[in-house]
N, C-alpha and C positions, 0 to 999 in steps of 0.2 A: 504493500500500500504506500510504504514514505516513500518508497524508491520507484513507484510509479508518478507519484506526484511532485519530487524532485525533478523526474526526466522531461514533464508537461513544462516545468518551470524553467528547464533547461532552452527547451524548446522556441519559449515564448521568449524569452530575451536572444535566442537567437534570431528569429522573427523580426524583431525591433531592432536588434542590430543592421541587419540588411537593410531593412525599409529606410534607415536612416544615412547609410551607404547611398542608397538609390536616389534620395532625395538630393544627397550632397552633390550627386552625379547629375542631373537635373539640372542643378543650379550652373554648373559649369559649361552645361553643352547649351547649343543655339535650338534656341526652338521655335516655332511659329510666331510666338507671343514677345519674341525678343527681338530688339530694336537693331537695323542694318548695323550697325554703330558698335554694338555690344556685343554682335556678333562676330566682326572683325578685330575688334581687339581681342576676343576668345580664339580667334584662329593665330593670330599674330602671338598671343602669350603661349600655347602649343608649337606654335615654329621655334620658337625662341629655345624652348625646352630640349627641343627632335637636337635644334642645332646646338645646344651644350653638353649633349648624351653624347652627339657624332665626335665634338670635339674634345672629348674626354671632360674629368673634372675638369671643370672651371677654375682657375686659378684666381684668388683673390686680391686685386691689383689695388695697391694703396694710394693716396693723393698722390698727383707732380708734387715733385721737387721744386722747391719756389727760394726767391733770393728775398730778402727782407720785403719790398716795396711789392712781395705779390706776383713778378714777374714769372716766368719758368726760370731753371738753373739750367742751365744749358752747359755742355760738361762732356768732357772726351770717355770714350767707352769705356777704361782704367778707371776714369776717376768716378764714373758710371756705377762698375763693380763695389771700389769701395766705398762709397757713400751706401750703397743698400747694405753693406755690412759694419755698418759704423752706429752701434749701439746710442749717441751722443745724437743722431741724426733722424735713425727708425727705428720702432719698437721692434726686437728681434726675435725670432729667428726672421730673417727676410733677406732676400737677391730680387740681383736683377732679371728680370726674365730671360727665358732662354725662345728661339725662333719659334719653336712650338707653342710656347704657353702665350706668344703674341697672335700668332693665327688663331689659338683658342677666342681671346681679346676680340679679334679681327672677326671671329663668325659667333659671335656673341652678339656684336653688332649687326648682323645680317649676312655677311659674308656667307661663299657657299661652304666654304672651311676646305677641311684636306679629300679628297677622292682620289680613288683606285686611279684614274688615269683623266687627261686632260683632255676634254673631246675638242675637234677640230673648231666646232663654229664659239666654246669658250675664251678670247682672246683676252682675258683676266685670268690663265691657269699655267701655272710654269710648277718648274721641281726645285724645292728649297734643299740644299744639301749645306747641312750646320754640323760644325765639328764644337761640341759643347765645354764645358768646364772643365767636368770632369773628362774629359778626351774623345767621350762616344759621341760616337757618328751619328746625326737624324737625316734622314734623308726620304721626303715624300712626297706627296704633289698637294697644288695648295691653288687654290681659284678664289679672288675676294669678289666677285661678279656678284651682286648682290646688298655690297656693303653700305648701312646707310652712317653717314658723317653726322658725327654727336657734337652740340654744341658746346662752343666754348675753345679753350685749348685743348681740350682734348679732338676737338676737328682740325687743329690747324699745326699741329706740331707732328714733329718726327720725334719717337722716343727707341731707345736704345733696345738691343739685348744684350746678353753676352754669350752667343753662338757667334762665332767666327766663320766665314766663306770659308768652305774648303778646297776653293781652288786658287785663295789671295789670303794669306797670312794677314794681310795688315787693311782686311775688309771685316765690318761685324754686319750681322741681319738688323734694320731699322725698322719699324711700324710705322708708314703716313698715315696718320690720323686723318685726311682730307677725304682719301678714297679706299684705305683697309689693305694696302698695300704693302708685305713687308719685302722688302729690297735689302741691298745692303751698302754699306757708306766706309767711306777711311775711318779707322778705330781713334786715330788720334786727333780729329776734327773736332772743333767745342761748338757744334752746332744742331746737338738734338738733344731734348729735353726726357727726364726720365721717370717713370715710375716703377716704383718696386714691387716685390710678389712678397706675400706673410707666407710664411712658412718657409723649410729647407729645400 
């Protein structure tokens, strides 16, 4: 008898659990009742999602580097590096990002991120080949076709990594904040601005 009337009770909050699942599910999908409007922004926050799953975790990129008056700091690859490890500058552990965790950056914002191969009518898809910190090789193909330009500095600046070209020693991969583009620049240039990544 208790242990029939425990499993009814079992039952019924499973019941209410679902239903309540369903509802939340409701809430989130486009339905008849919902406005062009709210529905596109529900499709747009699902892209957003597809494309931070495609591009692995998300790295969590801290403010630019700014000089007293507000400006960006603008700063050679080196001095790049160790500013994001200078305890006295940013909360730690943190680096500078590496080409990858920039294209992550790069199709966060819309980009198409990294694909198996670069189709012919894509003319926004080339192959990033980054010799990293610690020495290992990334090497895959990368499209920002897509990318939309965040305002502010973060639209108008070039910001650093520290992946090195591996075909130019004294070239690093840079992120154009204008169009989601990461390329790469002279390491010892003081002409792109930087923000760092939390974590190791």
């Amino acid at each position: 008898m208790v242990k029939s009337i425990f499993k009814a009770q079992f039952m019924a909050l499973g019941l209410l659990l679902i239903a309540a699942i369903a509802a939340q599910a409701d809430e989130l999908q486009c339905t008849p009742q919902s406005t062009a409007t709210a529905c596109l922004a529900h499709i747009e926050q699902e892209m957003n999602v597809l494309k931070a799953l495609q591009a692995g975790q998300a790295p969590r990129f801290l403010d630019i580097a700014k000089n007293a008056d507000g400006s960006p700091n603008f700063m050679t690859q080196s001095e790049a590096i160790a500013y994001c490890k200078d305890p006295n500058q940013v909360p730690q552990p943190a680096h500078l990002p590496s080409a990858r965790e920039l294209v992550q950056l790069s199709t966060s914002l819309g980009a198409k991120g990294i694909v198996d191969k670069c189709e012919g009518s894509d003319q926004k898809c080339y192959t990033i080949s980054a010799i990293n910190v610690d020495r290992s090789q990334d090497t895959f193909n990368f499209s920002y076709e897509g990318y939309q330009r965040p305002s502010g500095e973060l639209g108008k600046n070039w910001f650093w990594s520290s992946s090195v070209y591996s075909y130019g020693s004294g070239l690093a991969y840079v992120l154009y904040g204008a169009d989601g583009n990461v390329g790469n620049y002279y390491r010892g240039h003081s002409n792109s601005a930087v923000r760092c990544v939390s974590g190791r």
